[in-house]
C-alpha positions as CSV (number, residue, x, y, z in Angstrom):
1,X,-41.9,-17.0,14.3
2,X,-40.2,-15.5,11.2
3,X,-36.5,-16.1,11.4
4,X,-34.7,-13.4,10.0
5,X,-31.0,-13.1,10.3
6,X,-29.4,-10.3,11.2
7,X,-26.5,-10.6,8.8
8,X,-28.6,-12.0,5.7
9,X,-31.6,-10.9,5.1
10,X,-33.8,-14.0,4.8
11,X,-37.1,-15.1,5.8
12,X,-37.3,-18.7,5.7
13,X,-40.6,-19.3,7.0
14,X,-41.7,-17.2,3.9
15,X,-40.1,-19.2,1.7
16,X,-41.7,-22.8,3.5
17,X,-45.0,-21.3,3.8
18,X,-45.1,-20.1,0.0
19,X,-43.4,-23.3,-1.3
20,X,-46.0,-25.2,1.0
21,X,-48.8,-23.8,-0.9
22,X,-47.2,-25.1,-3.9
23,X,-47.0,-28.6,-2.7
24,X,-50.9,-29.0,-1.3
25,X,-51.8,-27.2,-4.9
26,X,-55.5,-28.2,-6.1
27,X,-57.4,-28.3,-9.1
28,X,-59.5,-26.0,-7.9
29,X,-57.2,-23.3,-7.4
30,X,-53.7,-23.7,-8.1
31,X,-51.0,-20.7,-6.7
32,X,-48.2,-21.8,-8.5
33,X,-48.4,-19.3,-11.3
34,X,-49.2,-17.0,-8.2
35,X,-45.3,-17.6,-7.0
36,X,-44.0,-17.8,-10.4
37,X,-45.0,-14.4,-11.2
38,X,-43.5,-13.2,-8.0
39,X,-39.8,-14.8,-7.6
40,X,-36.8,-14.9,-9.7
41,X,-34.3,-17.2,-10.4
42,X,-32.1,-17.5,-7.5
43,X,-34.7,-15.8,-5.0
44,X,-34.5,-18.9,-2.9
45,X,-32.1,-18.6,-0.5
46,X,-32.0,-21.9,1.3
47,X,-30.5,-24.4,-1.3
48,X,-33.3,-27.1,-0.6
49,X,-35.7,-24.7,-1.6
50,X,-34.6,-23.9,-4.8
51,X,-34.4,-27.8,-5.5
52,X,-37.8,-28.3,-4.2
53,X,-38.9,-25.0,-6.6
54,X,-37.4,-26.3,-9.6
55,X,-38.9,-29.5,-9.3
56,X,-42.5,-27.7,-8.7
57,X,-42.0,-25.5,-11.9
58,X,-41.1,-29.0,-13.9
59,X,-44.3,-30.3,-12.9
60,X,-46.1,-27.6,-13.8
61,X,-44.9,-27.0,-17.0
62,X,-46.0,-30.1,-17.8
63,X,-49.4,-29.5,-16.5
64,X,-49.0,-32.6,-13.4
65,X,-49.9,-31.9,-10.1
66,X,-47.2,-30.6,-7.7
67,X,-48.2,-32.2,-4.0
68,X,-45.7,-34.0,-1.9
69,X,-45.7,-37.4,-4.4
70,X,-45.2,-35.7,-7.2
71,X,-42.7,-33.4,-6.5
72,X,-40.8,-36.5,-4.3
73,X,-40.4,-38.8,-7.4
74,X,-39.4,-36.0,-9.6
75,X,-36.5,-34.7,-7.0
76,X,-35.4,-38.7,-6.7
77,X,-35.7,-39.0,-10.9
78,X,-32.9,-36.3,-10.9
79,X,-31.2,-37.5,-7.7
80,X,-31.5,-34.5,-5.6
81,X,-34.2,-35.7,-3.2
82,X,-31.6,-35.8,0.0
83,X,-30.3,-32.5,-0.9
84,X,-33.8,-31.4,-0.8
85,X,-34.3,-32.2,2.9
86,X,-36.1,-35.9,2.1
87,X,-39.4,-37.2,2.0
88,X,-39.4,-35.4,5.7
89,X,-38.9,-32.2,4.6
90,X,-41.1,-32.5,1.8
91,X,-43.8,-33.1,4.2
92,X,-42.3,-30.4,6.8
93,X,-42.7,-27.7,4.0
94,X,-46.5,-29.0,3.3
95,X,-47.1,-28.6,6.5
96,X,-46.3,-25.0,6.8
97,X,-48.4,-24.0,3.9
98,X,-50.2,-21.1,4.1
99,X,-53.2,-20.7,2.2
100,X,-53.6,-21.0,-1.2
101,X,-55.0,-16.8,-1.6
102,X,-52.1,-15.7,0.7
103,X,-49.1,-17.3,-2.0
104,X,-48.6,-14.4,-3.7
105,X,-47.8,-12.3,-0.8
106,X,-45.3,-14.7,1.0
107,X,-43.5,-15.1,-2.8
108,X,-43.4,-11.3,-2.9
109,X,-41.1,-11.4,0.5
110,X,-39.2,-14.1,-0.8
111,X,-38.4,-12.0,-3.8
112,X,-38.0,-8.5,-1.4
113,X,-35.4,-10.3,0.6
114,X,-33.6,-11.3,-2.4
115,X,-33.2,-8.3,-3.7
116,X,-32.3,-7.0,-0.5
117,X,-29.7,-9.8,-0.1
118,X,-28.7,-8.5,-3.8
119,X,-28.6,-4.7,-2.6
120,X,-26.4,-5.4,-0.2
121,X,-23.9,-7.3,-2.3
122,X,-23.9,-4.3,-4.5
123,X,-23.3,-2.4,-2.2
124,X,-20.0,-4.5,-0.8
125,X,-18.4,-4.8,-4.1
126,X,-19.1,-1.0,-4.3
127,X,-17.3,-0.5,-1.3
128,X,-14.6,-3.0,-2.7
129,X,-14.2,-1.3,-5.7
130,X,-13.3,1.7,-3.8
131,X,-11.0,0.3,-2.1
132,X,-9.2,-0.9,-5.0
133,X,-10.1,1.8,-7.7
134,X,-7.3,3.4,-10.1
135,X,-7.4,6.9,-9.5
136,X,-7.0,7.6,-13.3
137,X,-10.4,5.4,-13.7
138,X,-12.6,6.9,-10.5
139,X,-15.5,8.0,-12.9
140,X,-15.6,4.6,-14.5
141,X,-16.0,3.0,-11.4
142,X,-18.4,5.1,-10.1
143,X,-20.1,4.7,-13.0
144,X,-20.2,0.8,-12.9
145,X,-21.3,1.0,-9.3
146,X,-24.1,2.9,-10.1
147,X,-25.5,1.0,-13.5
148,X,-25.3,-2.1,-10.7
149,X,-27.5,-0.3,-8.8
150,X,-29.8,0.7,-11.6
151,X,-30.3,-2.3,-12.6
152,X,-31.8,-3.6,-9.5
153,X,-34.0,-0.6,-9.5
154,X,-35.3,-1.4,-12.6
155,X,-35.7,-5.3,-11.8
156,X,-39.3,-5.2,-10.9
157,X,-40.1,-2.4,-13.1
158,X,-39.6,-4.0,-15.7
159,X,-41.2,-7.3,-14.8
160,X,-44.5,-5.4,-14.3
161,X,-44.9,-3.8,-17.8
162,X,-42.8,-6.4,-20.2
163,X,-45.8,-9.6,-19.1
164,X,-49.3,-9.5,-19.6
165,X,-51.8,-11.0,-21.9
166,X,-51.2,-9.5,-25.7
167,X,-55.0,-7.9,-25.8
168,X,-54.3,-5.7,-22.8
169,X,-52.5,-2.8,-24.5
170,X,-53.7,-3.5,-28.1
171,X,-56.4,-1.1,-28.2
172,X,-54.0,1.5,-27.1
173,X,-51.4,0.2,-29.7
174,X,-54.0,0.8,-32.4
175,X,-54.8,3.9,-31.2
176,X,-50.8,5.2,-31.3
177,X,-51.0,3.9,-35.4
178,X,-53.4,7.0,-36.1
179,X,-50.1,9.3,-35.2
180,X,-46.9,9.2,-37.5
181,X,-44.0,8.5,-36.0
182,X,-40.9,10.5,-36.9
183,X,-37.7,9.0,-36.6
184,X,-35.6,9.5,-33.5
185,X,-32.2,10.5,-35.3
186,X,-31.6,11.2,-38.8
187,X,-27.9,10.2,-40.8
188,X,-27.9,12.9,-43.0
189,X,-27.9,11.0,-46.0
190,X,-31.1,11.1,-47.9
191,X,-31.4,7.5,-49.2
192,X,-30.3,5.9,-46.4
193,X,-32.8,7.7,-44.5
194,X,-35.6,6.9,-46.6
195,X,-34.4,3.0,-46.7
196,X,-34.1,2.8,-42.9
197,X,-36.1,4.8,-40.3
198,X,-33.5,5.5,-37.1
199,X,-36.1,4.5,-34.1
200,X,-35.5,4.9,-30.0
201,X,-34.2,1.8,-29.1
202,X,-32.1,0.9,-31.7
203,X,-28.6,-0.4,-32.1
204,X,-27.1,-0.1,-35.3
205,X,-23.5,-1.6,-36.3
206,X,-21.9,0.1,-39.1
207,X,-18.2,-2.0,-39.7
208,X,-16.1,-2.5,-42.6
209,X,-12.0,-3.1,-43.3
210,X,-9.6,-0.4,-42.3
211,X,-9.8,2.9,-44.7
212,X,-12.8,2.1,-45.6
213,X,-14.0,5.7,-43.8
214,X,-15.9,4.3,-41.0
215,X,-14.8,7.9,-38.4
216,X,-16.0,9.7,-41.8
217,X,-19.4,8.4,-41.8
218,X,-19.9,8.6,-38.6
219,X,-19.0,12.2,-37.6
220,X,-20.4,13.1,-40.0
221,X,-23.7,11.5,-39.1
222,X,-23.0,12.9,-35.6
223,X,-22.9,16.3,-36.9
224,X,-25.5,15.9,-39.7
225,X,-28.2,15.2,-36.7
226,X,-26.7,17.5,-34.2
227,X,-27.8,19.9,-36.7
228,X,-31.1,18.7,-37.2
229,X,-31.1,19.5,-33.8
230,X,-31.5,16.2,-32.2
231,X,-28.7,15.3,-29.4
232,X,-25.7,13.4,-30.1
233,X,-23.0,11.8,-27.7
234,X,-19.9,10.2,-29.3
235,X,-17.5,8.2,-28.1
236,X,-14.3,8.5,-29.6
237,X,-12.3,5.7,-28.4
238,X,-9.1,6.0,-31.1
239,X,-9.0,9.3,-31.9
240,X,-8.0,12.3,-29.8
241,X,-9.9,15.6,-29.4
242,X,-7.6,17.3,-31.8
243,X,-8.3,14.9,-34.8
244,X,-11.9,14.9,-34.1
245,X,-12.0,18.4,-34.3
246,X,-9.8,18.6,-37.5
247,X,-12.2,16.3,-39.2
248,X,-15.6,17.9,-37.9
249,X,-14.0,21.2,-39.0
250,X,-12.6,19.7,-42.6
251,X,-16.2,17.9,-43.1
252,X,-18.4,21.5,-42.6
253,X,-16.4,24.2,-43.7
254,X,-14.3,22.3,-46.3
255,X,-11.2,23.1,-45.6
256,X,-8.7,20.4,-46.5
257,X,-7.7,18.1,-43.8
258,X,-4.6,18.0,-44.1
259,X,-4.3,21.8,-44.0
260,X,-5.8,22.0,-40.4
261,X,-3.5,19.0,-39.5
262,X,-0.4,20.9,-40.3
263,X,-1.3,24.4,-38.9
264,X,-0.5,27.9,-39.5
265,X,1.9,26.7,-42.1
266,X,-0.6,25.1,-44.9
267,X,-3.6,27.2,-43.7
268,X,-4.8,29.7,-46.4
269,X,-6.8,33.2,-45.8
270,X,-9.6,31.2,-47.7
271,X,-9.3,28.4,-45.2
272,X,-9.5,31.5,-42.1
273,X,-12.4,32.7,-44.0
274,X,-14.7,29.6,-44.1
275,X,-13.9,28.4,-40.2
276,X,-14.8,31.6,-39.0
277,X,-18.4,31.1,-41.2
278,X,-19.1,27.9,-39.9
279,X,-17.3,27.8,-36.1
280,X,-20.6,29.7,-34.8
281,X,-22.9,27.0,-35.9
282,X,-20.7,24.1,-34.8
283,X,-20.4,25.9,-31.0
284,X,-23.7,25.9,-30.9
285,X,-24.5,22.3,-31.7
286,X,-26.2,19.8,-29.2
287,X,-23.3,17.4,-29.4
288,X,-21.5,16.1,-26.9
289,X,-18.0,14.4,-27.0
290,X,-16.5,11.9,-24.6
291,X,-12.8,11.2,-26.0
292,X,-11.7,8.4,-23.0
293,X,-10.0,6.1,-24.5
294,X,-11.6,3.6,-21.7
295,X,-15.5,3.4,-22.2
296,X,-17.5,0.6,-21.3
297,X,-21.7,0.1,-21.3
298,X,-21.7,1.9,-17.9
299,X,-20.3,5.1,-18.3
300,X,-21.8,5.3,-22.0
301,X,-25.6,4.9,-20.0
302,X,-23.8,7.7,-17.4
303,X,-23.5,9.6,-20.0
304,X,-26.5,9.4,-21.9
305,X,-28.0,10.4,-18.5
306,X,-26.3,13.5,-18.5
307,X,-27.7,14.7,-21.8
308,X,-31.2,13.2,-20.8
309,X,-31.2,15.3,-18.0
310,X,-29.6,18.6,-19.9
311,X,-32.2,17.8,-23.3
312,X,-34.8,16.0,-22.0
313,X,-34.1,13.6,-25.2
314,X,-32.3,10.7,-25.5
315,X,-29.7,11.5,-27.6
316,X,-28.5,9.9,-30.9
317,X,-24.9,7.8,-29.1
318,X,-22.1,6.8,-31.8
319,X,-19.3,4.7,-30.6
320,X,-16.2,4.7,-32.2
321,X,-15.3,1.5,-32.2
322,X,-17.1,-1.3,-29.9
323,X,-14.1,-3.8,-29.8
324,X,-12.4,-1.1,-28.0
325,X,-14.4,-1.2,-25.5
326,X,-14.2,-2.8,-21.7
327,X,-16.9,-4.4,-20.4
328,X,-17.8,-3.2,-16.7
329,X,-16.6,-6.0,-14.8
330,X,-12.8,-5.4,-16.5
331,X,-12.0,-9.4,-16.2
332,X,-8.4,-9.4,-17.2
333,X,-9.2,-13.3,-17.8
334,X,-12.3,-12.6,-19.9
335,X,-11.3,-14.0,-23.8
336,X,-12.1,-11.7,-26.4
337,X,-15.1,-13.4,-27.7
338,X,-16.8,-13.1,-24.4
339,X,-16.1,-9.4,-24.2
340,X,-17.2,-8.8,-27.4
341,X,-20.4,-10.8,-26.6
342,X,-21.4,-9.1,-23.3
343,X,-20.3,-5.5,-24.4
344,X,-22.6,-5.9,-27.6
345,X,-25.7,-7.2,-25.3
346,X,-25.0,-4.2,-22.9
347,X,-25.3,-1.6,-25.6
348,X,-28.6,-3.2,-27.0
349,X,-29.8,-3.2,-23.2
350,X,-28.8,0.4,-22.8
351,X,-31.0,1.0,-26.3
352,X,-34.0,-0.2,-25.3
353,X,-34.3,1.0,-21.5
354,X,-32.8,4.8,-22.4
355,X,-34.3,5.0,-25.6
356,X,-31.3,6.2,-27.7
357,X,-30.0,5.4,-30.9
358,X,-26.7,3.5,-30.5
359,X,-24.2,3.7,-34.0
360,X,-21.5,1.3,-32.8
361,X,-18.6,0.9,-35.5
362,X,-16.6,-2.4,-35.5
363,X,-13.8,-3.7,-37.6
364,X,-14.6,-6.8,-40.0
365,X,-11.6,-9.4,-40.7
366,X,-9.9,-10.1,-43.8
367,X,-12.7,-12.4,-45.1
368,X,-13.5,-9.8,-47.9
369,X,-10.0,-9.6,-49.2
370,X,-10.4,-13.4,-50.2
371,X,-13.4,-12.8,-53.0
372,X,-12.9,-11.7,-56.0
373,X,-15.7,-8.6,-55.8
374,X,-14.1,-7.8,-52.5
375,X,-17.5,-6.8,-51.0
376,X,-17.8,-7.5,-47.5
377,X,-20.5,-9.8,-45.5
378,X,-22.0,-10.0,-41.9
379,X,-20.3,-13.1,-41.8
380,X,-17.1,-11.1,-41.2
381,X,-17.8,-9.7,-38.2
382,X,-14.9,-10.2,-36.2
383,X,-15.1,-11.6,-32.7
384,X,-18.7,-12.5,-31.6
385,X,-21.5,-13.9,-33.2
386,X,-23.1,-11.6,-30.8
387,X,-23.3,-8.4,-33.0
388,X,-25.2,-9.6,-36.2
389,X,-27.5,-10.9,-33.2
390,X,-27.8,-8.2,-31.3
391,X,-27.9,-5.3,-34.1
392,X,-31.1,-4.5,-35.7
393,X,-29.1,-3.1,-38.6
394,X,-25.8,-3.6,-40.1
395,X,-24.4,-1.3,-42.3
396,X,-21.1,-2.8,-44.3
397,X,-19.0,0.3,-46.0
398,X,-17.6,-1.2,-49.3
399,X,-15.2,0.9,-51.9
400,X,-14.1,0.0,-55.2
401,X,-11.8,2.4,-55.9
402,X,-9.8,0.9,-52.8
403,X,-8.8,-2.3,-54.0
404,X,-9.0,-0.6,-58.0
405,X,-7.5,2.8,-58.1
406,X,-8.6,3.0,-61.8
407,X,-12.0,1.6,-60.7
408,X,-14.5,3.7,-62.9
409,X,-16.5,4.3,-59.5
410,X,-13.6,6.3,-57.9
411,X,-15.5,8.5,-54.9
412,X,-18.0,6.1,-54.8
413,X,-18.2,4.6,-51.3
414,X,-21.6,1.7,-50.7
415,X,-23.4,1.8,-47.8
416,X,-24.8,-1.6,-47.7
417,X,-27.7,-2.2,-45.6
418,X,-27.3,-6.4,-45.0
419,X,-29.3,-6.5,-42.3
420,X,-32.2,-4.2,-41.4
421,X,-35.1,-5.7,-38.8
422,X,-37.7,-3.7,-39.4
423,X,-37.4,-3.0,-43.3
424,X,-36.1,-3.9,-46.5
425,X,-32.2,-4.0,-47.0
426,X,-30.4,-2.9,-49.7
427,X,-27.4,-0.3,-51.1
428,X,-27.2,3.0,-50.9
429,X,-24.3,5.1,-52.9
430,X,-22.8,7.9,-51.7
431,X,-19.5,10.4,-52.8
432,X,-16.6,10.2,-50.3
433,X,-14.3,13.1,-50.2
434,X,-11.8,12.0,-48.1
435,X,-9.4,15.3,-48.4
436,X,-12.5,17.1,-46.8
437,X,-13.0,13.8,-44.3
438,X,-16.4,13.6,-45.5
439,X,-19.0,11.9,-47.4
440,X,-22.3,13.2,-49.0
441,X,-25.1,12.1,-51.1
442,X,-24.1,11.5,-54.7
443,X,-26.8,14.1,-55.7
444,X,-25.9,17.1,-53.3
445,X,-24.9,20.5,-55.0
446,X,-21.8,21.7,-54.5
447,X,-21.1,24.4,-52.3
448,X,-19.5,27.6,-52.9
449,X,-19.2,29.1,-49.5
């Protein structure tokens, strides 16, 4: 008879008969691997047989048998052959075997019921949530709800396309090489383009000291793609809609920032003149703002959602700045570093399923103020090791002119590719003009409109 609770949804004689298999193994045909392929860690929902399992998977890694023996003086080696019901329930579980073919399908339930068991946990800290939610912070909760969720949806989707043996899918891999593949976002700045190859699936960190002009670069990425057509999302966590606005604004139609800051008051004819020339183009542009000062990895993947749905592209996501952002589980006791750390492994996570291009800017610590050249590192990241990890580039914004107003490089703002993982790195130079909130390529002709 299959015992399955009516509170927890567990079938323990699916989890005997499978683990049986695995203890009257042969040579002849072994359905370990059969299970392996099937479970997860923490499937198991009786403690003894996870003991028992992790013995089994011991063995086998080490290429000796798994029956009763072997598995007995491994659990005794590491003291937990009591916990794992004995030599008696060793010996109940081989009895209860089923055959050796029929593994694979008992492991399957065992791995359905845990995510059933899992499902339902979701669905009670949903439920808690709800019961507890700010009301200023609904959509972030939802939001975090539903990435749970999605993430259990994608659990055995994933399983079945990320193993298999490497010759499966090469032919078709060749066959994908005879295609060029353009890149999935573009910066807008034509060495830096040519140097590194924006590809779905990518997180890039671009960080540097304060007034370095990290918001500069990367509106005006944002907008330089939105106008390549491709979408954009950003996340402004420090600035408001107002300043954002100002800057976009300053940054195409070149009206002084500091103009549009003050209004009416500093705001020429000549100033009217060029927004109304370029405020058609910039209504019309497939960007998208979110300017919450509370973002975490959940309502960023909510979001790219949206404009998946709306563009049928994933969209090109800038984040302005990561260590501003919560993580989804908003522990008040979490430290800093592990924040940091599981924020930056969310956003590569939310890269690779969605397909986006993630631009997450960061702040770097003092450590270039101590050398003498004042150029920054990836070594002063600040926070987690995490990022330089997790980033497949790193972009470090570097100017001369800051710490050496008479620098003979004034306007001169280094991009510094320092870490790239799928191409050279390197230094590209491009003109800041700062009055304009902007930066362009060093080579670009000025405008007159």
């Amino acid at each position: 008879m299959d015992h399955v609770q009516e509170q927890v949804a567990v079938s323990v004689e699916s989890e005997a008969r499978a683990l049986g298999a695995c203890l009257m193994a042969t040579p002849a045909y072994d359905p370990v691997a059969d299970v392996a392929r099937a479970v997860r860690e923490g499937d198991w929902h009786e403690p003894a047989h996870e003991l028992v399992w992790s013995a089994v998977q011991q063995l086998h890694g080490a290429s000796r048998p798994t029956g009763v023996p072997a598995v007995e003086a491994q659990l005794r080696s590491t003291g937990d052959l009591q916990r794992a019901g004995g030599v008696v329930g060793l010996s109940r579980l081989a009895s209860e075997a089923c055959s050796p073919a029929e593994a694979g399908h008992y492991a399957g339930l065992v791995h359905g019921y845990a995510q059933v068991r899992r499902y339902q946990a979701a669905l009670a800290r949903g439920m808690q949530g709800a019961r507890h939610a700010d009301p200023l912070s609904v959509p972030e909760t939802i939001a975090a709800h539903q990435a749970e969720l999605e993430y259990l949806t994608a659990d055995d989707q994933d399983e079945d396309d990320a193993f298999g043996r490497f010759g499966d899918h090469l032919d078709e891999h060749l066959d994908s090489l005879a295609l060029s593949v353009p890149a999935a976002a573009h910066t807008g700045f034509t060495d830096l383009d040519m140097l590194m190859k924006l590809m779905a699936g990518q997180m890039i960190l671009v960080a540097a000291r304060p007034a370095m002009g990290k918001s500069a670069f990367a509106l005006g990425v944002a907008t330089a793609n939105a106008r390549k057509g491709g979408p954009t999302l950003v996340h402004s966590l420090e600035m408001g809609r107002g300043e954002v606005s100002n800057r976009i604004l300053a940054a195409r139609a070149r009206v002084a920032f500091h103009h549009l800051r003050d209004g009416a008051s500093s705001l020429t004819q000549d100033d009217w003149d060029r927004l109304d020339r370029h405020t058609p183009e910039l209504k019309g542009l497939p960007l998208w703002m979110d300017y919450s000062a509370r973002v975490s990895p959940a309502r960023i993947r909510s979001r790219v959602k949206t404009v998946l749905r709306e563009t049928g592209r994933a969209p090109l996501v800038v984040v302005d700045y990561l260590q501003l952002m919560q993580t989804d589980q908003r522990n008040t006791r979490q430290s800093t570093y592990d924040r940091v750390t599981e924020i930056s492994r969310e956003l590569k996570i939310l890269a690779s399923d969605t397909g986006a291009v993630i631009i997450a800017l960061a702040q770097l610590n003092r450590g270039p103020e101590q050398r003498p050249d004042k150029r920054p590192a990836v070594s002063d990241l600040r926070d987690s090791g995490a990022l330089e990890q997790d980033a497949d580039a790193i972009i470090l914004l570097h100017r001369e002119d800051y710490y050496e107003p008479e620098s003979g490089r004034s306007g001169e703002t280094d991009l510094i590719v320092a870490k790239h993982r799928n191409g050279p790195t390197g230094t590209v130079t491009v003109a800041h003009q700062f009055h304009y909130s902007r930066m362009r390529d060093m080579a670009e002709e000025p405008s007159h409109d």
